[in-house]
BAVONU-205257 format. One record per residue (C-alpha): residue number from 1; residue in one letter; x, y, z. Coordinates in steps of 0.5 Angstrom, whole numbers, always signed. Example, Ala and Ser with C-alpha at 12.3 -4.5 7.8 and 13.67 -1.06 7.14 Angstrom:
BEGIN
1 / a / +25 / -9 / +16
2 / s / +27 / -2 / +14
This chain:
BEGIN
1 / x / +144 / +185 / +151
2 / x / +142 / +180 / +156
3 / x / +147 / +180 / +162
4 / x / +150 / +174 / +164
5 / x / +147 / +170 / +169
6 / x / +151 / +170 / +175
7 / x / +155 / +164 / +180
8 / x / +157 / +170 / +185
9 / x / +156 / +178 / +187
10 / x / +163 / +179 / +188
11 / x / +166 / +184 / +184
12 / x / +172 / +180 / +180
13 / x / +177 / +184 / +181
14 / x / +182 / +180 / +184
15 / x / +184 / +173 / +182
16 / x / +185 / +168 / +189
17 / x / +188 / +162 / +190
18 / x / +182 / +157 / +191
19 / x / +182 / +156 / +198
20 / x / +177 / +159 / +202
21 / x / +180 / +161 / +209
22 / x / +175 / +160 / +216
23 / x / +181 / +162 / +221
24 / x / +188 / +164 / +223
25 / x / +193 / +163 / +228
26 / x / +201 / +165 / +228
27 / x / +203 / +163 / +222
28 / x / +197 / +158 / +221
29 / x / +191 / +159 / +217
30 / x / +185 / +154 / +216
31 / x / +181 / +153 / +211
32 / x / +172 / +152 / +211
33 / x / +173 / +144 / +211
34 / x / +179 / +144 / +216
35 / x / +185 / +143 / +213
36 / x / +191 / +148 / +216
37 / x / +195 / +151 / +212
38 / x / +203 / +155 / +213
39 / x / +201 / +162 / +211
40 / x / +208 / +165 / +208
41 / x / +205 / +171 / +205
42 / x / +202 / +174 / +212
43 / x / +198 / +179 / +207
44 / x / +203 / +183 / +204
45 / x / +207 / +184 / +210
46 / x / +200 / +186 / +214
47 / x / +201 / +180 / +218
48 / x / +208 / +181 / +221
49 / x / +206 / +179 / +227
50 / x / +201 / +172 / +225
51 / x / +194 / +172 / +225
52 / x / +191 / +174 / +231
53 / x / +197 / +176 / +236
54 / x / +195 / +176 / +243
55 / x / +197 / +183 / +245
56 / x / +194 / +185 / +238
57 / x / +188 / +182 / +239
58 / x / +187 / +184 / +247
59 / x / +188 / +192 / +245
60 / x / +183 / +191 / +240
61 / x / +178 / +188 / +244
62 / x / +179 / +193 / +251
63 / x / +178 / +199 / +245
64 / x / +172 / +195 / +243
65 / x / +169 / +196 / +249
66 / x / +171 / +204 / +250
67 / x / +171 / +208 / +244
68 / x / +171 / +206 / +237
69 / x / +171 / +213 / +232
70 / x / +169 / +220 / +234
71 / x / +172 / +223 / +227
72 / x / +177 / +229 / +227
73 / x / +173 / +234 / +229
74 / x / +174 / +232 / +236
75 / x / +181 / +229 / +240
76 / x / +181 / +223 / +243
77 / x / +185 / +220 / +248
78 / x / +190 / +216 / +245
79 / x / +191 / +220 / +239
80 / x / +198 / +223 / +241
81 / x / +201 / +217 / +244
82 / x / +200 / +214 / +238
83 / x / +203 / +220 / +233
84 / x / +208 / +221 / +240
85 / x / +210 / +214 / +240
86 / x / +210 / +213 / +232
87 / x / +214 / +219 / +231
88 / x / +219 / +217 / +236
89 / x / +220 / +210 / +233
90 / x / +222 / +211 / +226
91 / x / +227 / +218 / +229
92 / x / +222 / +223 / +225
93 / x / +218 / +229 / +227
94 / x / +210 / +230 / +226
95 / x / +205 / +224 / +224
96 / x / +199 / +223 / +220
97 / x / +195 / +218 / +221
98 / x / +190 / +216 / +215
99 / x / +188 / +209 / +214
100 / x / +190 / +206 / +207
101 / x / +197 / +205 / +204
102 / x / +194 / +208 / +198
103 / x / +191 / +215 / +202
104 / x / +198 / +214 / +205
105 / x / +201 / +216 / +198
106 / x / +196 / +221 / +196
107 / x / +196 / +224 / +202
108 / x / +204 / +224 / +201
109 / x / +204 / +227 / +194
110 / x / +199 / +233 / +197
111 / x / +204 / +235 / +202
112 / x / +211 / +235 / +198
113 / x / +206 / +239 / +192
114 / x / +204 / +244 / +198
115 / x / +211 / +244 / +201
116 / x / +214 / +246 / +193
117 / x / +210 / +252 / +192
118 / x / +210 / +254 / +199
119 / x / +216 / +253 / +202
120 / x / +221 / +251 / +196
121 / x / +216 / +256 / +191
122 / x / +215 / +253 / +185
123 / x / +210 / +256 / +180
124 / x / +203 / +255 / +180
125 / x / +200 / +248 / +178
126 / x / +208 / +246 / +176
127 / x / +210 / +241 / +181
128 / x / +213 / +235 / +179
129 / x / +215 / +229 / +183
130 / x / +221 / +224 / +181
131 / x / +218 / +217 / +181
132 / x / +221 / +209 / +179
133 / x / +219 / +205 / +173
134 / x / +216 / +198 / +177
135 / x / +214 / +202 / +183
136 / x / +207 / +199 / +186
137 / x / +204 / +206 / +191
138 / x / +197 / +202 / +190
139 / x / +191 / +204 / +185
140 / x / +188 / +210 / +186
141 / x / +187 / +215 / +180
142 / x / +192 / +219 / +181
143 / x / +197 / +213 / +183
144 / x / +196 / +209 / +177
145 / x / +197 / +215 / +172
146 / x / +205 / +214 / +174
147 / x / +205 / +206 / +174
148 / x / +208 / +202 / +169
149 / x / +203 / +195 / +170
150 / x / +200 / +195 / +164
151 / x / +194 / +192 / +168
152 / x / +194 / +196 / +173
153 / x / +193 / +202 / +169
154 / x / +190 / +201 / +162
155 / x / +183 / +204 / +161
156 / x / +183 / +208 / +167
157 / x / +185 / +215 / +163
158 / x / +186 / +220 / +163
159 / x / +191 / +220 / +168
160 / x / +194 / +225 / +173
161 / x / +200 / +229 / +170
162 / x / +205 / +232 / +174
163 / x / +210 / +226 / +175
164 / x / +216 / +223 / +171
165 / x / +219 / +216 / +170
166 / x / +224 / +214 / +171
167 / x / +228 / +207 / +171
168 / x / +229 / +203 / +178
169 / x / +236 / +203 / +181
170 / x / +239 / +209 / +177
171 / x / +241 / +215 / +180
172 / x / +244 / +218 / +174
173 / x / +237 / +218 / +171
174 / x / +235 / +220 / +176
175 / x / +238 / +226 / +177
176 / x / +237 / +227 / +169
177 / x / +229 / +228 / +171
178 / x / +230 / +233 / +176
179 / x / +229 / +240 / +175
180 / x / +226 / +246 / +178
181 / x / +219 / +243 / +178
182 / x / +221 / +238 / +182
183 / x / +218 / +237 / +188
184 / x / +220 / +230 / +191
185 / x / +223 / +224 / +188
186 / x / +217 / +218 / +191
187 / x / +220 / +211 / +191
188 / x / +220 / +205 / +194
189 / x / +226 / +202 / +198
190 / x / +225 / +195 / +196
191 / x / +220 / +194 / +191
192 / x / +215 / +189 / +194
193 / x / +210 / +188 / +189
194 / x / +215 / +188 / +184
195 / x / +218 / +182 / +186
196 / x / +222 / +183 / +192
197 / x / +227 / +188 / +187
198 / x / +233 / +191 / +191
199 / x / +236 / +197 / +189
200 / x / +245 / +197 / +189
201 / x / +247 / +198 / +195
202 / x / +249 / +206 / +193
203 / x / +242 / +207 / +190
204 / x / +239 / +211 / +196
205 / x / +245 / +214 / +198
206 / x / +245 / +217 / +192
207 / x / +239 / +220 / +191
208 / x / +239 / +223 / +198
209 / x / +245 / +226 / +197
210 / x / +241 / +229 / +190
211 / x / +235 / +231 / +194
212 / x / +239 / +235 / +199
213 / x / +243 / +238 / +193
214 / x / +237 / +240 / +189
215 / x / +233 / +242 / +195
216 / x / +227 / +236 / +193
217 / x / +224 / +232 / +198
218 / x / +226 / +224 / +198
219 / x / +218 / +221 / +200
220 / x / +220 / +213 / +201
221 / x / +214 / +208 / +200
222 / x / +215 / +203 / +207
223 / x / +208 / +200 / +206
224 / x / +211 / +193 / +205
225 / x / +219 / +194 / +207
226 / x / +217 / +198 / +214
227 / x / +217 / +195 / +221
228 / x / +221 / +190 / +222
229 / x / +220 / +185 / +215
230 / x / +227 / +187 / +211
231 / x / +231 / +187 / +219
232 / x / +231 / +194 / +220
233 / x / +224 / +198 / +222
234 / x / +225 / +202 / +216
235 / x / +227 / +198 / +210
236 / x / +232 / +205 / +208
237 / x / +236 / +203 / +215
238 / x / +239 / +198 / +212
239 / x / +243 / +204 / +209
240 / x / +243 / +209 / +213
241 / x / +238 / +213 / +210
242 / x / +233 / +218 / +213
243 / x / +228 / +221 / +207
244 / x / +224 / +227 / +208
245 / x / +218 / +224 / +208
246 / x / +216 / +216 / +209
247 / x / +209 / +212 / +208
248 / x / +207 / +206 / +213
249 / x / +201 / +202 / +213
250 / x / +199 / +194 / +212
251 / x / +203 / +192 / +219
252 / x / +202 / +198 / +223
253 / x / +194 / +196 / +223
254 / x / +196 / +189 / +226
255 / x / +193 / +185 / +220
256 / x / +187 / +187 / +224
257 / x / +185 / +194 / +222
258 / x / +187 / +197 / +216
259 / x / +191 / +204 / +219
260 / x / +197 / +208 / +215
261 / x / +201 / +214 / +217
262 / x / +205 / +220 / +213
263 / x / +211 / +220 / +218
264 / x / +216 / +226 / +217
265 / x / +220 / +232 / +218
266 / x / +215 / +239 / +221
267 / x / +217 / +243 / +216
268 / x / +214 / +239 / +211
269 / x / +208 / +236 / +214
270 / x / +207 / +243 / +217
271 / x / +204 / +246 / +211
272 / x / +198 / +241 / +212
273 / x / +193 / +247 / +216
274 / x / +185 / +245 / +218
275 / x / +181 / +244 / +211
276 / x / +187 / +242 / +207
277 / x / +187 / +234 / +208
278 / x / +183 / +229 / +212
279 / x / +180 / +223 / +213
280 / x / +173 / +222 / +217
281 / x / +177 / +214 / +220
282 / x / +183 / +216 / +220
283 / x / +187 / +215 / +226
284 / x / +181 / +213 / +229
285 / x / +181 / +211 / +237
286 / x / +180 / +203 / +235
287 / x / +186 / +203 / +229
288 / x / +190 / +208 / +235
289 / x / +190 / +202 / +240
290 / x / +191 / +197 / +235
291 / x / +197 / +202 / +232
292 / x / +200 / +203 / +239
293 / x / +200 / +195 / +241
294 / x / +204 / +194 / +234
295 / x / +209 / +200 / +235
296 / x / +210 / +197 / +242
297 / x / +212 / +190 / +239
298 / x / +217 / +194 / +236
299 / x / +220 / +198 / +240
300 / x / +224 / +193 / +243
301 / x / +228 / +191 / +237
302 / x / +226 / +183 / +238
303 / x / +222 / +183 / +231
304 / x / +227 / +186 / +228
305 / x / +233 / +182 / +230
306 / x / +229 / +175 / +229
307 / x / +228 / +178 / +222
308 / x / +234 / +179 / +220
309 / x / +236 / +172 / +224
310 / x / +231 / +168 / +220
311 / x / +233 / +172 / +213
312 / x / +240 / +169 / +214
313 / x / +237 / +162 / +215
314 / x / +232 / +164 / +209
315 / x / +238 / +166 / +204
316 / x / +242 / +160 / +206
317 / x / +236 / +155 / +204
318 / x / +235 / +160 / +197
319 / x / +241 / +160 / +194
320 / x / +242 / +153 / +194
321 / x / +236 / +153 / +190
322 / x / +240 / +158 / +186
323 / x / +245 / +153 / +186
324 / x / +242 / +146 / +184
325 / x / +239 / +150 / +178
326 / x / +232 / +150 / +182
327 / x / +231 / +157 / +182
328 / x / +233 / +163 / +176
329 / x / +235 / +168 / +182
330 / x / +233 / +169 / +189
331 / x / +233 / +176 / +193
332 / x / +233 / +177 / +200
333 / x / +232 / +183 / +205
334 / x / +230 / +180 / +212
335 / x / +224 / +174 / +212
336 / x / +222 / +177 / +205
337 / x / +224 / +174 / +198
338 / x / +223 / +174 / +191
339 / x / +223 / +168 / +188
340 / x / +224 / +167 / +180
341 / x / +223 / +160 / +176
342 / x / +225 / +158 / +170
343 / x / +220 / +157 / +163
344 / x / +220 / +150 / +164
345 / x / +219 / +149 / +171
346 / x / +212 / +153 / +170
347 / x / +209 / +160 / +172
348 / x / +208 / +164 / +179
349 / x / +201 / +162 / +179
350 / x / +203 / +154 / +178
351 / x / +208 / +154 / +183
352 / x / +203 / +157 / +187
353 / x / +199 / +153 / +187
354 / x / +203 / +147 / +188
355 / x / +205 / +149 / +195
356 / x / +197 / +151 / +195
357 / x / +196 / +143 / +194
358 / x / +202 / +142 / +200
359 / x / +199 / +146 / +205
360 / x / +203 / +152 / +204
361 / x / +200 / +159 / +201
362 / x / +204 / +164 / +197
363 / x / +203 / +169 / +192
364 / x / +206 / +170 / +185
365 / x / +207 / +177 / +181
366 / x / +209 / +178 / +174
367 / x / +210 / +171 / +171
368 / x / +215 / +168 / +174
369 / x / +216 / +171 / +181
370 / x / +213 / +168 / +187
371 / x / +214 / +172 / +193
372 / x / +216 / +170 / +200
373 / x / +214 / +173 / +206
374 / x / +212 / +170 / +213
375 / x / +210 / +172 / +219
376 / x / +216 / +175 / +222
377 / x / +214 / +171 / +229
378 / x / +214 / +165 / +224
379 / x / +218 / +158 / +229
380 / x / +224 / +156 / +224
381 / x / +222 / +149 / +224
382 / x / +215 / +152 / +220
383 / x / +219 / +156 / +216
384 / x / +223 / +150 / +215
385 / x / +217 / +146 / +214
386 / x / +215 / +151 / +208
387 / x / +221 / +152 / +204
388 / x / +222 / +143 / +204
389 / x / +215 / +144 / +200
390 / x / +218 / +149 / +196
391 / x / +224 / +143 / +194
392 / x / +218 / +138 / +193
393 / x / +214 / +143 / +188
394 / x / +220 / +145 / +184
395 / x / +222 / +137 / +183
C-alpha cells in the first residue's frame, strides 16, 4: 500500500482553528500576517495570567540565566520555597511537584493506591477509585480506561481496571459505588472539559461527608477550575470543601512552562518513599521560579476578587443571551463559561469560527458547547469587546 503523499510532519491529533499564532500580549494574541486577535480561551485556563506577564516572564529569564534542571537526584534552592509557598497557598499539607496535568492525576491515583493498602489496608491489588461520568483527567492510559468520551478512548484498549463510574452530580450514586475496595472518590469540582458543568450545590459537600464516613480519601481535579479562574483559589472554595488530595496544573506554570503539582494531606502523600514515583523535570528549578512568581500573584487574593467581579459582569451579559433566545443555556463560575446553542443556530465549531472570522478566538467541546475563559487579568472594555462579537455571530 502506497503512503499517502504528505502536505505537513505533524501528527493530526488535534483539530485547531485555522489561525497560525506569531505573538502574544495580555489578552492579545497575533497571528503571522499580523491581525490581533482576543484570546477568551487563555490555553484552558494555563493562561490566567495573559500572554507573557511581566513578573512571569521576568522570573523566567532571571532562572534562565542561573539554573534550569539538575533532576531529583540533587536539591536545588528554590525547590522548598516553592512546595512551602504552594502548600500554604491552598491551606494543605506536602507538595509534589510534577509537570503535566495528566502526571498530576496519575501521580494522585498512585498515591491513594498506596494510601489504601498501607494505611487503609485494602487487599492486595484490590483498590478501586470512584470516579464521574463526563470527567476530562487527561489521555494517559490509565486515564482513558474510566472516561466516557468515546474519542478519547476508542481503540486504545485494553484499559486499566480498577475504577467504577459513576453519574455527575449524584451523590446517592456515588455513595452506592462505594464499598471496602475503595480508595478514593476522583473528581472534578467543575467539569471544565465537559463544558463548564457545575454540580448542585450540595454535591461536594455530600461526597466529603461520605468520604470521611467511609474513611476514602476525596482526590479533586482543579487543573482547570484552580488558581483563581471560578473566583476562589480552588474551585472546592466555593463551597467550603477541603479534599484529601488536589491536583493543579496548566496556571501554575504561567502559560510559560508546563508544571503541576499533587498538593495534599501528609498522611497521604507521606506513603510515597525514595523509588516509588519520580519525574526527572519535575519541580525543576525553571518551573519553581515560574511556580513561585505564579503563587505570588495569588497570595494577594487580587486575582481572585477581580475573577469573581468580571464573572458577575460576565453572567449578567450571558443570561440576557439566555433570555432573547440567543443561547440554550449558560454556566458561570467566576471568568469561566460554558455556552450552549441551539440546532438551528449552528455548532460549537461554526460559531467558533464565526468569533475567529471577528478576531475573537474560542473553543468549542461536545457539539453545541463553546467555552469561555479569559485571561482573568483581561480589561472589562475587552471583555465587553468579545462578548459584543459573540452578539454579532449568534445573529
Amino acid at each position: 500500500m502506497t503512503a499517502p503523499a504528505l502536505t505537513s510532519h505533524l501528527a493530526a491529533n488535534y483539530h485547531p482553528l485555522p489561525v497560525v499564532l506569531a505573538s502574544g500580549e495580555g489578552s492579545w494574541m497575533t497571528d503571522v500576517a499580523g491581525t490581533r486577535y482576543l484570546d477568551l480561551l487563555a490555553g484552558y485556563s494555563a493562561l490566567n495570567f495573559g500572554h507573557r506577564h511581566p513578573a512571569l516572564v521576568a522570573a523566567a529569564h532571571a532562572q534562565l540565566d542561573r539554573l534550569t534542571l539538575t533532576s531529583r537526584a540533587f536539591d536545588h534552592d528554590l525547590l522548598e520555597a516553592f512546595a512551602n509557598r504552594l502548600a500554604r497557598l491552598v491551606g494543605m499539607d506536602l507538595v509534589l511537584p510534577m509537570n503535566t496535568g495528566a502526571e498530576a492525576v496519575e501521580t494522585a491515583i498512585k498515591a491513594a493506591r498506596k494510601w489504601g493498602y498501607d494505611v487503609k489496608g485494602v487487599a492486595p491489588e484490590q483498590a478501586t477509585i470512584v470516579v464521574a461520568d463526563g470527567n476530562f483527567h487527561g489521555r494517559t492510559t490509565t486515564i482513558i480506561s474510566f472516561s466516557t468520551d468515546d474519542d478519547a478512548r476508542r481503540g486504545f484498549g485494553p484499559y486499566t481496571p480498577g475504577f467504577r463510574v459513576v453519574p455527575y452530580g449524584d451523590a446517592a450514586a456515588l455513595a452506592e459505588a462505594v464499598d471496602e475496595t475503595t480508595v478514593a472518590v476522583l473528581l472534578e469540582p467543575i467539569q471544565g472539559e465537559g463544558g463548564v458543568i457545575i454540580p448542585p450545590a450540595d454535591y461536594l459537600p455530600a461526597v466529603r461527608a461520605l468520604c470521611d464516613e467511609r474513611d476514602v480519601l476525596l482526590v479533586l481535579d482543579e487543573i482547570q477550575s484552580g488558581l483563581g479562574r471560578t473566583g476562589t483559589t480552588l474551585a472546592a472554595d466555593l463551597v467550603g470543601v477541603r479534599p484529601d488530595l488536589v491536583t493543579l496544573g496548566k496556571a501554575l506554570g504561567g502559560g510559560i512552562v508546563p508544571v503541576s503539582a499533587v498538593v495534599g494531606r501528609h498522611d497521604v502523600l507521606g506513603v510515597l518513599t525514595a523509588g516509588t514515583h519520580g519525574s526527572t523535570f519535575g519541580g525543576n528549578p525553571l518551573a519553581c521560579a515560574v511556580g513561585l512568581a505564579v503563587v505570588a500573584q495569588l497570595e494577594t487574593g487580587e486575582h481572585q476578587r477581580r475573577a469573581a467581579e468580571l464573572g458577575t459582569h460576565l453572567r449578567a451579559r450571558l443570561d440576557a443571551l439566555v433570555a432573547d433566545g440567543s443561547l440554550v443555556a449558560t454556566r458561570t463560575a467566576g471568568l469561566w463559561a460554558g455556552i450552549d446553542l441551539a440546532p438551528e443556530r449552528g455548532t460549537g465549531r461554526a460559531l467558533s469560527e464565526r468569533l475567529l472570522a471577528r478576531r475573537v478566538l474560542v473553543k468549542d467541546t461536545h457539539g453545541q458547547t463553546v467555552r469561555l475563559a479569559p485571561p482573568l487579568t483581561i480589561a472589562q472594555d475587552d471583555l465587553d469587546w468579545g462578548l459584543d462579537q459573540l452578539v454579532d455571530a449568534l445573529h
